[in-house]
Each structure stands twice: as C-alpha cells, then as structure tokens.
N, C-alpha and C positions, 0 to 999 in steps of 0.2 A: 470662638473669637473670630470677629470679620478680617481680613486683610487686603488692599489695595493690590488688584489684581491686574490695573490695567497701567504698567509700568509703562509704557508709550505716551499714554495721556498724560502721566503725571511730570513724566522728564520733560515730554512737547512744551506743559504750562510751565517748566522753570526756566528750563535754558532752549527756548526753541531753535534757534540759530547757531547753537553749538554744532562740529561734526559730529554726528555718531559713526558713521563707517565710511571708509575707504576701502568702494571695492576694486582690489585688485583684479578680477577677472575681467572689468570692463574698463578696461583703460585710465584706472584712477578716479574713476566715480566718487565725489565725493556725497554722500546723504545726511544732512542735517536730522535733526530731532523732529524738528516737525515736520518733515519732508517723510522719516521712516515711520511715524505713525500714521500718516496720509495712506502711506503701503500697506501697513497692517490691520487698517480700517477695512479698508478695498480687500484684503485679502478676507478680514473677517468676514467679511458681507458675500464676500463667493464662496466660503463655508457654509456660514447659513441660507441661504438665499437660492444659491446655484445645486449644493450638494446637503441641505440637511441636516446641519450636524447642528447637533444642541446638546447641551450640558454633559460632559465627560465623556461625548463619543472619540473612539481611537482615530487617528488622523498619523499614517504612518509616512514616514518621506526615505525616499530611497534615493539619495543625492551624492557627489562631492560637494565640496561644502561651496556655500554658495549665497549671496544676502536672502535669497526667497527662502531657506530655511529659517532664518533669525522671522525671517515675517512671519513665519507659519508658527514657529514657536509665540509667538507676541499676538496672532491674533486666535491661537489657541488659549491664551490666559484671559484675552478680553472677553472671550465667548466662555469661558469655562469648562472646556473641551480639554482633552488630551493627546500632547504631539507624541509619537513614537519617532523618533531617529534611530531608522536600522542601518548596522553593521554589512558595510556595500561590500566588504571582503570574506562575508558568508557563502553560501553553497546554496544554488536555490530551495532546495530539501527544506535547508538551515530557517531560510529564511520564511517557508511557507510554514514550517511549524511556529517561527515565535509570532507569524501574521495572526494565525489559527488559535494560537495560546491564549493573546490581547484583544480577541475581536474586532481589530481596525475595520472598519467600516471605509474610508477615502486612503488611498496608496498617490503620493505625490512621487513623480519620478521622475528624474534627471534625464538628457539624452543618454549620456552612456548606459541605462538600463532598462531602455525600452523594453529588450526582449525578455527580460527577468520579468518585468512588470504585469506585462500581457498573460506571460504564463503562470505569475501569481492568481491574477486575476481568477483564474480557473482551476486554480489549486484549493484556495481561501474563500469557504462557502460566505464568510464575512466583508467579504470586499463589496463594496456596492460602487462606489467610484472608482476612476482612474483620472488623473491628471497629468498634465505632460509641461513640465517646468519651461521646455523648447522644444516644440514638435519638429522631427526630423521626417521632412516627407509628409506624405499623406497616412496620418496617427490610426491606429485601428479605430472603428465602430463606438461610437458610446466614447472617448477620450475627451476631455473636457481641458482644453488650452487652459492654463494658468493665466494667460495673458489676458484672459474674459475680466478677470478683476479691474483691469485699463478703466472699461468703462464704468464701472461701478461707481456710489458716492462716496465721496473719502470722509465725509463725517460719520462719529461710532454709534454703533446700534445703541439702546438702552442698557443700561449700567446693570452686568451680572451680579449680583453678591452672592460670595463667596468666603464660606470656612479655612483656616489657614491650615487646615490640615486635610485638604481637597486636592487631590492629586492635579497634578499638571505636564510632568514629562514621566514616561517611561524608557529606561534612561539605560541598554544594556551593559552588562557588568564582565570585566572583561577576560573571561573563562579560557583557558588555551585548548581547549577541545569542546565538542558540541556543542548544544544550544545555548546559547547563556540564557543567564535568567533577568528577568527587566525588574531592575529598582524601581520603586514608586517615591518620584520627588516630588513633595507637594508643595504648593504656593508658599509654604513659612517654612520649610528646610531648604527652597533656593534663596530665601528671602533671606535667612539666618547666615548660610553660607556667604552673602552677598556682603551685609552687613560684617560678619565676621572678618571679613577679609579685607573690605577699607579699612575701617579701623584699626586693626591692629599689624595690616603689614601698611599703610600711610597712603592708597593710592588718593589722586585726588583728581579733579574733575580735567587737570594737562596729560593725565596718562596717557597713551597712546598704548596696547599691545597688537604685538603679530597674531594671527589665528591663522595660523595651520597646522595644527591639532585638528583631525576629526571631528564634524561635530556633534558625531554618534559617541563622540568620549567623554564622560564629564570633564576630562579636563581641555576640551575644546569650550565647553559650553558655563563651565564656570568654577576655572582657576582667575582666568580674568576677566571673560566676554558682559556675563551676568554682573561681576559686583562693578567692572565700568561702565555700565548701563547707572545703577543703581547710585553713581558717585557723578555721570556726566562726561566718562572721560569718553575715548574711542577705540574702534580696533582696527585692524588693515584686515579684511577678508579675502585669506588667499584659498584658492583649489583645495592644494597639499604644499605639507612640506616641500621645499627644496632649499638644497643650499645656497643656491646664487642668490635667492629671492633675499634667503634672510642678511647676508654677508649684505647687499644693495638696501637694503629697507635700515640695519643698523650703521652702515658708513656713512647714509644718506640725513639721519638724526631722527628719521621718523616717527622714528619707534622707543621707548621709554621701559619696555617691560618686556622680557620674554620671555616664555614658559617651553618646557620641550622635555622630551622621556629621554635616559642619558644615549638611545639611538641616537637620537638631532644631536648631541654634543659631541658624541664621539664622529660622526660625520662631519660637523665642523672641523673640527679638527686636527682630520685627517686632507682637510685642500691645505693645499698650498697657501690659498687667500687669508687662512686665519691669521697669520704673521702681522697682514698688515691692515685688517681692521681693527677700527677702537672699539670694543665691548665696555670696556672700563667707563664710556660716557654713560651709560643705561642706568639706570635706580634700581633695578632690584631682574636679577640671571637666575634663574629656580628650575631644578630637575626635580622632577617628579615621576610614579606611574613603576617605577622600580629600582632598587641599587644602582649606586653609578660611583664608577670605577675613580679609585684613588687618583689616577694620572688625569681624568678628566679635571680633578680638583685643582692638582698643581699647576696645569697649565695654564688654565685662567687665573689662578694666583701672581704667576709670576707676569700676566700680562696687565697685572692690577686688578684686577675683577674679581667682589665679593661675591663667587661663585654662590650658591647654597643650595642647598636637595630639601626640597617639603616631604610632606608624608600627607597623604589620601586616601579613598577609598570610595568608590560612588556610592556605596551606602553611607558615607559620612562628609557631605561637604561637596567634594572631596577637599579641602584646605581644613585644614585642623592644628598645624601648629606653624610658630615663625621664629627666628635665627636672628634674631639682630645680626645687623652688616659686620660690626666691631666683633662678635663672637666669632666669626664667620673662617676664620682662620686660626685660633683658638680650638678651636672645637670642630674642627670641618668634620664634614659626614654627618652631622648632630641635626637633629631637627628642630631640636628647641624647644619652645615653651610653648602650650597650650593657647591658644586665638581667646578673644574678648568672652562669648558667650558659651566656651566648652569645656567640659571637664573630661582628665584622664587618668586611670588611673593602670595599677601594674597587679595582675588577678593574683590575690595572694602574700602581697609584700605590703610592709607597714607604710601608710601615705608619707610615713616624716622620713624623712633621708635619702641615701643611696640604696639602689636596690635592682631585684633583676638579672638574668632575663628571664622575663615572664610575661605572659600574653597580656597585649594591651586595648584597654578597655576605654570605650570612648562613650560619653553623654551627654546630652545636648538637644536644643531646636535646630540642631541642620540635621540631625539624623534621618535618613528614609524614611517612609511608611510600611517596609516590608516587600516583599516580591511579587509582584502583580500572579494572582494563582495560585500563590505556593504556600499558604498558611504553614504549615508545618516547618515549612524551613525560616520563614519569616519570625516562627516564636524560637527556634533555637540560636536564630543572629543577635534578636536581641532581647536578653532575659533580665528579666527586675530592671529594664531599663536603658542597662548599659548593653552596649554593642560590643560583640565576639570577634577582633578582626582576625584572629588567626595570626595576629606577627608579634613576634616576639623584640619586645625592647629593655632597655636600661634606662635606668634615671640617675643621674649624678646627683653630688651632692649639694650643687648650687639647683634643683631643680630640670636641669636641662635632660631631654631623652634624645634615645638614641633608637634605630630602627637596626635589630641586627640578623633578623632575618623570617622567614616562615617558619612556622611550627612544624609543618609537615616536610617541610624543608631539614628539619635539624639533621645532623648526621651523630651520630652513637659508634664510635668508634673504640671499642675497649674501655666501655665504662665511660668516655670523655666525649662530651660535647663539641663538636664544630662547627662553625656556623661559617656556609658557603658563602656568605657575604663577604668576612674576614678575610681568608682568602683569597677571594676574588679581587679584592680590593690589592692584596701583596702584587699578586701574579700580574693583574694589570698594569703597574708600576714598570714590568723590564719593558725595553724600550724595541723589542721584535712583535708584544702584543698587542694588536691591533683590539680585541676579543677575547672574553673567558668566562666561562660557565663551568663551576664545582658542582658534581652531583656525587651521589653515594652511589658503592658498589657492594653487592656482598659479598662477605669473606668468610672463610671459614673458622678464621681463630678470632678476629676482630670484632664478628659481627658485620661490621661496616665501614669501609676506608672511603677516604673520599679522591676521586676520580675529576681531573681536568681535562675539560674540554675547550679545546684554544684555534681559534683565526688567529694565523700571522698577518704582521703588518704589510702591505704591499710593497713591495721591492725589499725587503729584507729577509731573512735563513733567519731557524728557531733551530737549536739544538735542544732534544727533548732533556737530555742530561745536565746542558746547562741551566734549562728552566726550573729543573727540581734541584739543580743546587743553587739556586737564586732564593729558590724558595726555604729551604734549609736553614740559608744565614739568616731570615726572616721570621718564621715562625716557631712553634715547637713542632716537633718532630710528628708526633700524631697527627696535628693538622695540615702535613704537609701530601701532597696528593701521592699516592703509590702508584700513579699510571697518569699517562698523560695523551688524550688523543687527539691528532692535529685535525683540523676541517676546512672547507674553502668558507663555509656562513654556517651560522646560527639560526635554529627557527624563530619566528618571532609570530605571536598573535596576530589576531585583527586588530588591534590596540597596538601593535607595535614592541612589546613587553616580549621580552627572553622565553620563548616556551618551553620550560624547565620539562614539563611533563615530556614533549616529544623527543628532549635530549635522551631524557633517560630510558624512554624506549627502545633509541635506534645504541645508546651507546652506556647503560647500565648493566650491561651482565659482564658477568667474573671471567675472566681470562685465563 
C-alpha cells in the first residue's frame, strides 16, 4: 500500500501561510508551512545532490534539538532515506557502535559535538560524510557546511513512491545501560501514531506545543511535533528543557499543550514561580515516559489543572491511550481508553470486565517494524501480532486501564505482590519528598522486601522513622519498605527516566 510521504508538500498545499515553528533558538523565528518545506527541499537536494544518498540510506544527526533536525527528518521522508537521531548523552564507544550497527552513511552534527563527530568519523567504516549544522572555526578536511543547502533550489526533486511499511526514523529506545537498540518507524506507524492522536485526544490545526523533549525521544518527535504537522498546528523549538522557558512560554499563552516526563513536573514544581502561573488555561498537561508521583497529581489539581499521565512506548506510537479531562480526577493515575486505531488487550484475562495485573499487549498500524539488526529480538517483541510491552496493567470495570508497573520490576515479597509504583506514589505524597524510587532487596525469610530510596526536599529534614510510619498508616504492611536510604539525586537515563537498574546496583543488597 502506497502512502504520502512527503508531509511538507502536502501541509505547504493546504495551509501555506499557517506557522509551523517557532524557533526559540533564534530569537523567535517564526517559519511558516511553505517557508519549512522550501528548507526541506534544499536540504533534500544537499542529500541527494551534494552527499548521495538515495533510497533508505542512514542519515544520522547528532544535535540538541534544533529546526535543522525536523528538516533533515522531512527531507529524509521526501527522498525515502532514513534519519537516525542519536542519543547526544551516550559515550562515544556508545555511539560509534549504534553508528556501525545502522550503517549511517552522512553524520549531521551540531557545534557542541564537533569533536565526537570527527572521531566518529574514523571509528564508523560507514560514515562517508560529515556535516557541520554551524561550523565553529576552520571545520576539519572533507566537512561539508549545512548551510551549502542556502544555495540550492527550493523546488522538490521527483516524487519518491513509497510503501507504508518503508522504514523512515530509526528512533533509539530508551534502555538505562548500553547500547539501545533503534526502533524501525515506518512511514504508516508515524502516520497512524499521528492520526491516532488528533483524533482521539482533539488537537486541531490552533495547537501550539513546547518541544523540549529530545528529539532523539519519540516523545520529542511524536507525542505532539508529528501529529501537529499532520493537523497544521505548531510547536515552539526550544534547545532543552528549562524551567524559566516553559513557566514564560505558558504565562505568556503561547503554548496550548505540553508534554513532559514527571522529571519536568516535578521540577516545575519545585520553583517558587509555580504558585503564580496559570497552567489551568492549556487544553491538555500529559506526563509521560514513566510513573509520576501522586503529589505531582494533586498539585496541579488543586491549581485547577486536568493533569493526566499517557502511556508509550517507542515501539508503540508512542501515544496509545487518552483520559478524558472529566475522568481526569476520578481516576487520576489511569491512562484511559485505547486511541482511535489500537487495540489492547491484558495477556491472559477475559477481554469482558475488570481484570489484572497482567502484562499488556498492544496492536495496531502505529506499531514498529521491529529492531533495525536484531531479528530475533524483533520476533519476540511482537508475537501473532500483538506487541510484548513488559508492563503490567489493570482494567476496570468501565473499560479504563491503569499502568502499575514493570514486570521485571514486581517485587515478591512473601508470597505477595508489590508493585513499586504503588508505593511510590504513597511516599511521594509526605511533604519532606522531593523524590522516590522502590526497589527490591533480598531477604532471607521473605524472599524479597522492598527498599526506598528517597531525595529530600530542599530546605526541609526527613526523619527516616517518620517516613516508614507515614507510610504504615497508608499501605499494608508488606508493602511497606523495611529500609530506607536517603541520596542527594537519582540516576536518570539518556531519556531522562528513573534508572531503576543503576539504583539497584549501587543500593540493592541486604544489609
């Protein structure tokens, strides 16, 4: 089945004069529709033309995020080529293996990593270009300036046709130790993701979201960025995170939507400034990327704000279910119902009713194509169809599920199930926790008790005995942690997500 691959052209012909981006890195640059497919022409045209690349060759970018990524990804779809957006908070090693894995052929690279670049270069028998997004200086030998596109013609080469199941990003997935492995997103699972998600959470062509999400993370690239391409709306392209940016982008009304991992929430949070911005004027506040803590919930509750937590996965979407606003307090924590074109289901439990926890199984046209290389692991992600995600949910009786934790996460404590989500969600509620991470320890009569590990709040004292009897009047007693160990931070991935793994290295054995 053919699919419309050149999503620049077709948005340029409806709404030419709409914005598509404001870029924040340049002073508020505004770039209309037809103005970013003018870019993405020109950029295609220095693909083919300048460096060669024809139908599915890799095209890697090692950037902060930045509008010449979204071009490189858009005139990667008009040529039928493949962008790689690599993880810039990897280790060159890291990086020279997943270059070596994917065969990249052209390495686009940001100032800040000039020198990663160069020494790629000579790492990755597969490199044949270099590009320099801003030359700092006199660029090494053979560097080919991005900015040669300038002169190029901004009308598009001949019309590729393309299969909808024709790869298009490889898209790293977001592992808390070594190499991750790259999802293959093809033209009709961004296409379905995109679709999926106008639709049924209601953006429309006024949206506006923030991006400062990575945009090596699918959810920089398409919780919102893609399906408001795909509806007409726009996005603010900032570097990175920060909090002033977002605090000034939403006081200011700019912005309509904001997407963020419950890190960004929990850091909002914690200024002083939250007090006196309105988040409550936004259409729709979504955490994603992993658990987010009970108190994050209430506080935007009580500031008016139909908080809500999606559920993702780069091999799925990543947007797979939505919360009506009106549930949204009702049922907080809850993910909701299934999006327009996906089905889900609970591995093992009868589809009619309540049921759970059981591992939840996702099917659909946004799902991956598998792992660029990795056959074998590709046929155990997704078997007869449906997709493996490894997280364990509930489904209530009205339909709606709930995410309550990893599988490999569960903790087995005397026969009884804990799920460190649970918990974590109690603990976060006293008001010294800034941060909490439950992990398992072993025990000798138990098996396995579960163990907190906690960031105090700035300017405030944790007594570790009042936190376990905080936690006592809360939960059953099983679930309740047998140790408790304070830290200044938490690790967090290249994605920004809780490194559960590295917790329980440095602080998983029995005492």
């Amino acid at each position: 089945m053919r699919t419309v691959n050149d999503w620049l052209e077709r948005r340029a012909q409806l709404t030419p004069e709409r914005t598509a981006l404001v870029d924040a890195t340049r002073g508020e640059q505004r770039v209309t529709y037809a103005e970013w497919n003018a870019l993405a022409n020109r950029t295609a045209r220095l693909l083919r033309e300048e460096l060669g690349v024809e139908r599915q060759d890799r095209v890697a970018v090692l950037a902060m995020n930045c509008t010449e990524t979204l071009d490189l990804l858009f005139a990667c779809g008009k040529l039928g080529a493949i962008v790689q957006p690599l993880n810039w908070r990897l280790s060159e090693a890291e990086l020279a293996r997943t270059l070596a894995e994917s065969g990249a052929k052209v390495l686009v690279y940001g100032p800040d990593f000039r020198a990663q670049a160069v020494a790629l270069r000579e790492r990755v028998h597969s490199l044949r270009h270099l590009v320099a997004l801003a030359p700092v200086g006199d660029e090494p030998r053979g560097v080919l300036p991005f900015s040669a596109r300038d002169a190029l013609p901004a009308t598009g080469l001949p019309r590729v046709e393309l299969e909808v199941d024709t790869p298009w990003v490889l898209c790293p997935t977001g592992g808390s130790t070594g190499t991750p492995k790259a999802a293959v997103l093809t033209h009709g699972s961004i296409s379905a993701n995109a679709h999926n998600t106008v639709v049924s959470w209601g953006l429309t062509h006024d949206d506006v979201a923030l991006l400062n999400a990575p945009l090596f993370h699918t959810g920089g690239l398409n919780v919102f960025t893609l399906p408001l391409v795909h509806v007409g709306g726009a996005s603010v392209v900032c570097r990175a995170f920060s909090v002033e940016e977002v605090f000034e982008r939403v006081a200011s009304g700019q912005v309509s939507v904001l997407f963020g991992v419950p890190t960004m929430f929990i850091e909002l949070q914690r200024h002083p400034r939250f007090e006196e911005v309105d988040f409550s004027r936004l259409k729709l506040v979504i955490s994603g990327g992993a658990p987010c803590p009970d108190s994050v919930f209430q506080r935007f509750f009580e500031h008016g704000v139909d908080f809500r937590t999606g559920y993702g996965l780069t091999e799925a979407g990543p947007n797979t279910f939505h919360l009506p606003p009106f549930l949204a307090r009702e049922k907080r924590g809850a993910v909701g119902y299934p999006l327009w074109h996906v089905e889900v289901r609970l591995d093992g439990v009868p589809e009619d009713g309540p049921g759970g926890p059981a591992e939840l199984l996702i099917r659909g046209p946004h799902l991956f194509a598998g792992y660029w290389g990795r056959p074998e692991e590709s046929a155990r992600a997704v078997e007869g169809g449906w997709l493996h995600t490894g997280d364990l949910a509930t489904r209530d009786a009205e339909g709606c599920y709930r995410i309550v934790g990893r599988a490999k996460e569960l903790i087995i404590s005397g026969g009884e199930n804990v799920y460190p989500a649970e918990v974590e969600s109690v603990l976060s509620g006293h008001p010294a926790v800034a941060e909490v991470v439950v992990i398992g320890v072993p025990d000798a009569k138990w098996g396995e008790v579960p163990r907190a590990v906690v960031v105090c709040r700035s300017g405030m004292t944790l007594s570790v005995d009042e936190l376990l009897g905080y936690c006592r009047e809360r939960l059953a007693r099983f679930k309740t942690p047998r140790s408790v160990v304070l830290v200044d931070a938490l690790p967090r991935t290249a994605t920004l997500k809780l490194d559960r793994r590295a917790l329980t290295e440095a602080h998983g054995k029995p005492t």
